[in-house]
C-alpha positions as CSV (number, residue, x, y, z in Angstrom):
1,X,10.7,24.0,-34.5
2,X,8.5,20.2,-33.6
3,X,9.5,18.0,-36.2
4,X,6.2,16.9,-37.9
5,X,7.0,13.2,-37.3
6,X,7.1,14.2,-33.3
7,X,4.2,12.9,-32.0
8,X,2.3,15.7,-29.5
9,X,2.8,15.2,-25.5
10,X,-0.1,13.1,-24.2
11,X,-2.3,15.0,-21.8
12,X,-2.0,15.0,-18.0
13,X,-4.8,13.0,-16.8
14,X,-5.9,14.2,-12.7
15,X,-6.6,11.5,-10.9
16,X,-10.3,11.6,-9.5
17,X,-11.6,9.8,-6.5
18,X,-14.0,6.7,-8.8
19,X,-17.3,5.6,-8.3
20,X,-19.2,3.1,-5.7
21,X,-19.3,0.8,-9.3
22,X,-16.3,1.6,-10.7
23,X,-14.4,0.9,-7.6
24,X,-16.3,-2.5,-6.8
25,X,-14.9,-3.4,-10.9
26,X,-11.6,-2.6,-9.7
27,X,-11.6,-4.6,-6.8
28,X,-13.4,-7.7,-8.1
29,X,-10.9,-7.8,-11.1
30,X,-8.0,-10.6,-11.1
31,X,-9.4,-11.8,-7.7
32,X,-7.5,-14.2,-5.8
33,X,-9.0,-17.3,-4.2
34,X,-9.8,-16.7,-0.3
35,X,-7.4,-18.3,2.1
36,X,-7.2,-18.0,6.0
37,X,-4.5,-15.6,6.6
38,X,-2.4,-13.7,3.8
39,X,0.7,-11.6,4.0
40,X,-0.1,-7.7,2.4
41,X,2.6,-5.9,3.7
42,X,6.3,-6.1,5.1
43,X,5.3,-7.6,8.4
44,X,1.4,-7.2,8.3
45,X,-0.8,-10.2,7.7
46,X,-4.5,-10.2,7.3
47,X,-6.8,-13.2,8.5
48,X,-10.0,-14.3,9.4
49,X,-11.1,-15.4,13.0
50,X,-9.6,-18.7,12.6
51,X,-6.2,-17.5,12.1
52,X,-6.9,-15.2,15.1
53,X,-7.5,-17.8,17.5
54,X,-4.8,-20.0,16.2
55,X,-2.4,-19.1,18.8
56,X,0.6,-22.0,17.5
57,X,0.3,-20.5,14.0
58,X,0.8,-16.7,15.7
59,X,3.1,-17.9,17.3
60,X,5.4,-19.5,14.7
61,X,4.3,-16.2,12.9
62,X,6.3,-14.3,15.5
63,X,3.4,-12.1,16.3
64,X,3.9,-9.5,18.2
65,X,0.3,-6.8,17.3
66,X,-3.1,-8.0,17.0
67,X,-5.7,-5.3,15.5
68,X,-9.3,-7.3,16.0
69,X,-11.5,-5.2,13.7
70,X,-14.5,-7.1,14.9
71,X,-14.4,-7.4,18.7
72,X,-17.7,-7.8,20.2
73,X,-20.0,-10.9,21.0
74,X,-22.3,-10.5,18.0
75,X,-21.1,-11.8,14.5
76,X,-17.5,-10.9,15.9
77,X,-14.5,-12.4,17.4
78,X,-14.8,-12.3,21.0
79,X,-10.7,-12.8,21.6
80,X,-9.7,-9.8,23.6
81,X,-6.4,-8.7,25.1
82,X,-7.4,-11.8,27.7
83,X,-7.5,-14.6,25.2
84,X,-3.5,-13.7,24.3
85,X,-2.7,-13.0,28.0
86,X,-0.4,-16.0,27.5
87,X,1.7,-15.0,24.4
88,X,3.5,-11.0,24.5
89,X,1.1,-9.5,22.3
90,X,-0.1,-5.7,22.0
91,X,-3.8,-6.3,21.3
92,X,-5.8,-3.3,19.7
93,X,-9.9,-3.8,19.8
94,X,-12.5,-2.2,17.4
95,X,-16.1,-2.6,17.9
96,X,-17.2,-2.5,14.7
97,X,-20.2,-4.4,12.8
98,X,-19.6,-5.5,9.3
99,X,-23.2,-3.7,8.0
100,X,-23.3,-0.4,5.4
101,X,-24.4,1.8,7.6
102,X,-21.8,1.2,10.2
103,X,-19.0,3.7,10.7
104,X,-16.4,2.5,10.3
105,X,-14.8,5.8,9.5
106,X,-15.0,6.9,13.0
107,X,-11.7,4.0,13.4
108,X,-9.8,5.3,10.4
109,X,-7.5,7.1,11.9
110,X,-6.8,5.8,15.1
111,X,-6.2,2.2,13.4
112,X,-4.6,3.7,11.2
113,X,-2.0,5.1,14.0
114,X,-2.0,2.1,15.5
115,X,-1.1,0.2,13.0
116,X,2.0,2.7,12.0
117,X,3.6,2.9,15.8
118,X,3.5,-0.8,15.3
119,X,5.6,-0.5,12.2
120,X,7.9,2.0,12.7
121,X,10.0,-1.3,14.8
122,X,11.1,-3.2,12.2
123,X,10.6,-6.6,14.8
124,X,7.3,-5.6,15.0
125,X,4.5,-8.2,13.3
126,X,1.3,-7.4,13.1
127,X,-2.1,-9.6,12.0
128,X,-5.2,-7.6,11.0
129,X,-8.4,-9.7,11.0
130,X,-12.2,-9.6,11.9
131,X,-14.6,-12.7,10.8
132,X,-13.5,-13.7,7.4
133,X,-10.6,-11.1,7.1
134,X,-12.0,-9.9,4.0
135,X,-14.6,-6.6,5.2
136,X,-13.7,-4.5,8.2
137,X,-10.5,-5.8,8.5
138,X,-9.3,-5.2,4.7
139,X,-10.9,-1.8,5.1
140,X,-9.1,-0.3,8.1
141,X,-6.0,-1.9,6.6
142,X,-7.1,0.4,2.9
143,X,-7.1,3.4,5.1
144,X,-3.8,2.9,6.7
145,X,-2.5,2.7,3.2
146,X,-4.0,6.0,2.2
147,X,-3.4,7.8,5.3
148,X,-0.1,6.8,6.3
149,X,1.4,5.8,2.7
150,X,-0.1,8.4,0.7
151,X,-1.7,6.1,-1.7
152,X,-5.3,6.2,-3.9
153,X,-7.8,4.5,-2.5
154,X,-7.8,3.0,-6.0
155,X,-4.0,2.1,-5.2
156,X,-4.8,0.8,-2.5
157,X,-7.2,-1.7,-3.3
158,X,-5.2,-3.0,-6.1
159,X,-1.7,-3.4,-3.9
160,X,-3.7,-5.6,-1.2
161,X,-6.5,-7.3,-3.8
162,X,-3.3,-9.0,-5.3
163,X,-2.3,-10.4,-2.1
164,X,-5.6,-10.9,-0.8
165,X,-9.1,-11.8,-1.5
166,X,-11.4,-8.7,0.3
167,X,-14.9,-8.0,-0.3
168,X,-15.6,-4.5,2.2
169,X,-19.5,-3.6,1.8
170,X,-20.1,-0.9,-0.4
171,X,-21.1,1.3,2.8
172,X,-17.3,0.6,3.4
173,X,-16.2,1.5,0.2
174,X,-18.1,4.5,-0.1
175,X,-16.3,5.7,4.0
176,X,-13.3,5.0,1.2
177,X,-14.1,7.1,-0.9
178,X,-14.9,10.0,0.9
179,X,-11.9,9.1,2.7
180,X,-9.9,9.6,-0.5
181,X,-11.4,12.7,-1.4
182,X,-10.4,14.2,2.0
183,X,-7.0,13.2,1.8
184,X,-6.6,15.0,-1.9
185,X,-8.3,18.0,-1.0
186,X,-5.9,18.1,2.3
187,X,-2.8,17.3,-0.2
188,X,-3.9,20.2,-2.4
189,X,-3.8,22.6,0.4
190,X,-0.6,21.6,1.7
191,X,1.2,22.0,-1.8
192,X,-0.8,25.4,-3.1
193,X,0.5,26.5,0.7
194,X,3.8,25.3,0.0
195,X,3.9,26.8,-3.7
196,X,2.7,30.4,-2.3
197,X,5.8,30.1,0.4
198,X,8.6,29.2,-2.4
199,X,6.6,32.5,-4.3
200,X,7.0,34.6,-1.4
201,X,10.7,34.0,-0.7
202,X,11.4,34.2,-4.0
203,X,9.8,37.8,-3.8
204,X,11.6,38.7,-0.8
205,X,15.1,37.4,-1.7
206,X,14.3,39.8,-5.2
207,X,13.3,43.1,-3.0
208,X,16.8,42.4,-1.0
C-alpha cells in the first residue's frame, strides 16, 4: 500500500518538436558574444570567412576538412578546394545562399555525411564556416547533430549556442524543425518495429 506521505510519480512528459518562436527564445537565451572561430565539438570548429582564409591559423589549427557552407561568388566565400591547394586539406563545397526561402535542407544529409566520414578518424579536424559562421554554417552543423547524434533539434541548439554565437534565419530553423519531426517519426517506426519483433519471438519461443 503507497504510504500517504509518498508523493505521486511525476508524469512522462513527450518531447514535441517547438515552435518557429519558441525555438528562436531558446536559441537567443544566454547568448554568447560573437567571435571569429569557436570550437563546438571534439575536433569541429565553426568560423566565419575570415577564419576560413586564414590559412596560418588553420594551419596551427591542424586542419585537415574544410566544409564552406557558403561557396559561390555572391554574399559567399569564394575559397574553393583551389585556394587550399597548398595545405592537405579535404575541402567540401555547398552553394547555398543565406535567404529563408533557400533550401538548405536539400544539404542536410550529405553534409551531414561528410562531416561524420571526417570524424570517424580521430586525427581528423574539421572547420565549418560560411560568411559570419553564425547561419548556414551553424545550421548544417544542427543537422549533423540531429542526424548523426540522435539529438533534438532543441538539443542541439543549446549544446552549440553555448559554445557559439549562431543566428540561422527562421527559414532555417523552420528546415530544422521539419527536420526534427522527420527524424522522430523515423525513430518511432524503428522502435514500434523493433517492439513487434521482441513480441513475435516471444510468441514463437512460447508455441515451441
Amino acid at each position: 500500500m503507497q504510504s500517504m506521505t509518498e508523493e505521486p510519480p511525476e508524469p512522462v512528459v513527450e518531447y514535441v518538436t517547438p515552435g518557429g518562436y519558441e525555438l528562436e527564445k531558446i536559441l537567443n537565451r544566454d547568448c554568447m558574444e560573437y567571435t571569429h572561430i569557436n570550437q563546438v565539438w571534439p575536433n569541429v570548429w565553426i568560423g566565419d570567412e575570415e577564419s576560413a582564409k586564414d590559412k596560418y591559423h588553420l594551419k596551427k589549427l591542424g586542419m585537415t576538412h574544410i566544409l564552406n557552407a557558403a561557396e559561390g561568388t555572391w554574399n559567399n566565400v569564394d575559397t574553393g578546394a583551389e585556394y587550399y591547394s597548398d595545405m592537405d586539406v579535404v575541402y567540401y563545397g555547398v552553394v547555398a545562399e543565406d535567404t529563408p526561402t533557400f533550401d538548405l535542407s536539400q544539404y542536410f544529409f550529405s553534409a551531414a555525411q561528410f562531416i561524420d566520414q571526417t570524424l570517424n578518424i580521430p586525427e581528423n579536424k574539421l572547420l565549418v564556416h560560411c560568411v559570419m559562421g553564425r547561419s548556414r554554417s551553424a545550421t548544417l552543423f544542427l543537422a549533423y547533430l540531429m542526424i548523426c547524434k540522435n539529438m533534438t533539434v532543441v538539443d542541439a541548439v543549446d549544446h552549440v549556442k553555448r559554445r557559439r554565437r549562431i543566428i540561422p534565419n527562421w527559414g532555417f530553423l523552420k528546415q530544422l524543425r521539419q527536420l526534427d519531426t522527420y527524424l522522430l517519426e523515423q525513430r518511432d517506426e524503428v522502435t514500434t518495429d523493433k517492439g513487434k519483433g521482441e513480441k513475435k519471438d516471444k510468441e514463437s519461443e512460447e508455441d515451441e
